[in-house]
N, C-alpha and C positions, 0 to 999 in steps of 0.2 A: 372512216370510209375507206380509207386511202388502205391499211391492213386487210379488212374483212373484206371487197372486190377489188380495187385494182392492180394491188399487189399479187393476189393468187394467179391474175391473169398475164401482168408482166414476166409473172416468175415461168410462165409457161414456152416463155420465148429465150434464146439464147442468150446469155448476158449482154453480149458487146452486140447484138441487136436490138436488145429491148433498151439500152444505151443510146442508140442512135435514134431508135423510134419515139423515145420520149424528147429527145432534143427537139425533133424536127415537128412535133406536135405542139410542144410547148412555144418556137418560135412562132410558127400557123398560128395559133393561138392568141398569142402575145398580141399580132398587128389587128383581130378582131377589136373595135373600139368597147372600151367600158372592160376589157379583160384584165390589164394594168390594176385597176382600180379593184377589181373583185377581188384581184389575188393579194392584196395588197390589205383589201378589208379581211379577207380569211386567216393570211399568215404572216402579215406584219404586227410588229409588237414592240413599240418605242417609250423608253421612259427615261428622264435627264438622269437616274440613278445609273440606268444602264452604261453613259457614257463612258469611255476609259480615253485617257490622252497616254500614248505610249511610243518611246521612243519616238518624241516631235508630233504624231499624226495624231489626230481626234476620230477614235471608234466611237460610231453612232451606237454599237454593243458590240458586246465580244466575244459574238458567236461567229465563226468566218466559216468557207468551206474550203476545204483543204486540196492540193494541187493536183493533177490528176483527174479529175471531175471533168471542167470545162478546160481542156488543154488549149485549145486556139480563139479562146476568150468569144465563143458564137454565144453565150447566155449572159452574159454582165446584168443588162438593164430585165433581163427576167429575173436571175436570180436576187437581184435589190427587191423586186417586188415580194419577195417570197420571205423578203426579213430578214437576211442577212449582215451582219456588219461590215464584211472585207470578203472579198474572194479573190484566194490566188490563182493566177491559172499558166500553164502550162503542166509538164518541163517542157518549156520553149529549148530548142536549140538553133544555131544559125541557119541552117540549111533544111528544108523539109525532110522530111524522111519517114514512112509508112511504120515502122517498128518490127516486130517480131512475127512471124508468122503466126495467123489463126488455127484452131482455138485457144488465145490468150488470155484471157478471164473466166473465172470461174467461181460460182454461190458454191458454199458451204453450209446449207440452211442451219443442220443441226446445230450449227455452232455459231452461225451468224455471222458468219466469216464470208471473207473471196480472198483468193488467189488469182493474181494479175502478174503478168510476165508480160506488159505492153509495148516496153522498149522505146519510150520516149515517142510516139508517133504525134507526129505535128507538122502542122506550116508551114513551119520555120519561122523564124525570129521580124522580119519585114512583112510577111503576111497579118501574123497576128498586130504588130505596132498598125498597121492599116486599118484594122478589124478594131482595136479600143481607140482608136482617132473618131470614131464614126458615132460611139454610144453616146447615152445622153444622160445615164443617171449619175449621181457625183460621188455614188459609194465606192470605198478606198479599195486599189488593185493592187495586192500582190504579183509579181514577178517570178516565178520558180524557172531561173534557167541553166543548162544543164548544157553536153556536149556532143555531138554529132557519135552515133555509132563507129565510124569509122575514121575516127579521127583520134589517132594514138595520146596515150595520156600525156607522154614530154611536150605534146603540144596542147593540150587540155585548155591552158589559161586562155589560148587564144580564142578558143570557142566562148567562152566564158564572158571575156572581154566585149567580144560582135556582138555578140544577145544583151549584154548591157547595155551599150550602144544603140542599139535599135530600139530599145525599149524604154531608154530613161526618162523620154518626156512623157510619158504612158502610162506609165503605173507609180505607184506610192512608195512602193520600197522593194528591195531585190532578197531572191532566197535563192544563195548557191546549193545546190542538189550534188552532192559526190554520194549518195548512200541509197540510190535505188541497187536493187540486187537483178534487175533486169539489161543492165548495159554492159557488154563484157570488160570485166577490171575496174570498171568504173570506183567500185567501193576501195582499189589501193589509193587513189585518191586523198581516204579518208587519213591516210597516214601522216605523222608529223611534217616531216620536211615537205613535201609535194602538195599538202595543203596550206602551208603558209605559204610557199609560193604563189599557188594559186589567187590565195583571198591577197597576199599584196596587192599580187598584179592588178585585181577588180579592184582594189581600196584606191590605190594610188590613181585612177581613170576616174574614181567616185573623187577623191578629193580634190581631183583637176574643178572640177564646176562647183560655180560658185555659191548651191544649195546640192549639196552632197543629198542621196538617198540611204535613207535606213537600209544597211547591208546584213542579212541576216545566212545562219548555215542552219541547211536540214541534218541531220544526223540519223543515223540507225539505230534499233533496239539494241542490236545485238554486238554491242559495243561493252566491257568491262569498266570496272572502275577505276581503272588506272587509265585505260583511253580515255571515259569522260576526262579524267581531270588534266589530260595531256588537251584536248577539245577546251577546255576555258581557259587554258596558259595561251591556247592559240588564238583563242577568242580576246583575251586580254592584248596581244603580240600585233593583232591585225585590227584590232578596234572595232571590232564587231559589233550592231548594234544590239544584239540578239541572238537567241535558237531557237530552230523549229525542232521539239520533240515529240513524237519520232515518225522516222517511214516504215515502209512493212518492216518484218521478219522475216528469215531465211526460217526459220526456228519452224518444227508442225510438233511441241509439245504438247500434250494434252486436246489434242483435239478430241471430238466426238464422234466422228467420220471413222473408217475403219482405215488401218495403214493401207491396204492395201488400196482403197480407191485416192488417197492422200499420192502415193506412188504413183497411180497410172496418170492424174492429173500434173505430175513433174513441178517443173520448177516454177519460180515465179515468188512475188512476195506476198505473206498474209498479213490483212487487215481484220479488221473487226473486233467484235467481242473478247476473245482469246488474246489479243492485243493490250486489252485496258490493264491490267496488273502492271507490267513491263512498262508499258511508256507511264504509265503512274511515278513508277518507282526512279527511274528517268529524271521525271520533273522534278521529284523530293529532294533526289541526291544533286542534281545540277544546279537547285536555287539553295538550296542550303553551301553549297562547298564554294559559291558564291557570293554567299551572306546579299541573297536578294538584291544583288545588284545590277544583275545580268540577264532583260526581258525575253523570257521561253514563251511560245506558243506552244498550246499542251495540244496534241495530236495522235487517237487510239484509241478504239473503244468507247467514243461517247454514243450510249444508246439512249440517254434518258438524261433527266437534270440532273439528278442523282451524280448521276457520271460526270458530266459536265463541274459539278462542285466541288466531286473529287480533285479533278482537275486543277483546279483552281486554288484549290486548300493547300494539293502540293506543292504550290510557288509558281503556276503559270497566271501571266497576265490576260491571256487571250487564248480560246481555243477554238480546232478547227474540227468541223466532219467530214464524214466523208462516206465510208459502209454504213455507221448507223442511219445516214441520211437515205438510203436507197434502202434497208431494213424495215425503216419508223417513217417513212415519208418526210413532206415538205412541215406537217404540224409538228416536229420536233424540236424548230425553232423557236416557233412561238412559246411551246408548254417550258424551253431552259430557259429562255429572256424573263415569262414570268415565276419563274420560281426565283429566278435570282434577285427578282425585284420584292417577293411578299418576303 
């Protein structure tokens, strides 16, 4: 249903409107009584196979949705209903901040792709900690936080540091974000020296309390494989308890779109379809040069189960969506939970 009418009809409104219109429909929604439960009968889908315990925490399944989505955590207790395992949300940063100027997101049908140049817009870090104090379902929250726009990189970690802080009693585990391609410089970040600093500084404040949280780094595609492998020396160096692979691309190879409308849309990072090879090849090379010791969340491309098990086969433990979910709708959950189960 969700394909053949309501998607043709969303697709007729601007992205980051028809973004905001299903949020605030779905929350309306949500407080009608017996809505919970309907959405719950339609697109939940729980089996004890499903569970995975990774890095300390118990996934009810290891379908999550990936950061970016619900950035100031207003859908938690809908999106549990909808079947989810975990949802991370942000990039939270400490200070609110609006992002990039509109028009910032963009469909690419042919290819099943968007382009998003959002720039971090949120809250800020004490709003949203307000906003998951208040939910009520008990499905496991991701953390993605990240660093104020104008807030130079030699000072980065302290951004870093606040949103962990605000957040620790809040969520289940933390995902440092140095690799969206929407925050300026943000991705030098991702370099050796200035990322170990970084993830110190947030290790040594996680390992101040006295139940430390699973500390995880997002990373980019478009990183070589001597970077990956310099990313798990640094992974080993800071005790990382994980990777998230991967975030957009800078990359518009192969697209289906004509350069020239690729161009007039500019910058920003691409998701979707065109994504799943790369973050694939990602997950393969970073659990294998780890010898499977090192838990990835595989993140790219999943449109179907299919996808999803690719995933999964490469050496990821838990994967997330994200475009394929706003492509395949909310029954995309359901049809990868049971394929993983028959």
């Amino acid at each position: 249903m969700y394909k053949r009418f309501v998607k043709p009809l969303l697709f007729q409104l601007d992205a980051e409107h028809t973004h905001h219109f299903v949020f605030d429909n779905l929350k309306r929604g949500y407080r009608v009584p017996g809505t919970a439960a309907l959405l719950r009968g339609l697109y939940d889908f729980q089996h004890p196979s499903l569970e995975r315990e990774i890095f300390g925490l118990k996934f009810r399944n290891p379908i999550g949705l990936a950061a970016g989505f619900d950035k100031n955590a207003d859908l938690t207790d809908e999106l549990a209903a909808l079947g989810f395992g975990f949802v991370e949300i942000g990039t939270v940063t400490p200070r609110a901040q609006p992002g990039n100027p509109a028009p910032r997101l963009f469909r690419l049908p042919a290819d099943a792709a968007l382009i998003n140049r959002m720039g971090f817009n949120n809250d800020g870090a004490e709003a949203v900690a307000t906003r998951l104090r208040q939910r009520r379902s008990s499905m496991l929250i991701g953390g993605n936080i990240g660093k104020n726009k104008d807030t130079p990189n030699e000072h980065a970690a302290a951004d870093y540091v606040a949103c962990f802080d605000a957040l620790f009693d809040v969520v289940d585990y933390f995902v440092v974000n140095v690799s969206s391609p929407n925050t300026p410089n943000l991705r030098q970040l991702q370099e050796k020296a200035p990322l170990i600093d970084l993830l110190q500084q947030v290790q040594t404040r996680n390992q101040a309390h006295p139940n430390p949280k699973p500390l995880l780094l997002k990373i980019a595609p478009d990183l070589t494989d001597g970077q990956l492998d310099d990313i798990l020396l640094i992974a080993r160096e800071t005790q990382l308890s994980g990777l998230v692979a991967t975030n957009t691309t800078i990359s518009r190879e192969g697209l289906q779109i004509a350069p020239q409308q690729v161009q007039q849309l500019g910058a920003g990072g691409l998701s979707g379809r065109p994504l799943r090879q790369r973050a694939t090849e990602v997950i393969r090379y970073l659990h294998h040069k780890s010898n499977g010791e090192l838990p990835i969340i595989g993140v790219g491309g999943i449109f179907s189960a299919a996808d999803a098990q690719e995933k999964l086969a490469a050496g990821a433990a838990l994967v997330q969506l994200y475009t394929g979910f706003i492509y395949e709708g909310p029954a995309l959950v359901k049809r990868i939970n049971k394929a993983l189960v028959q």
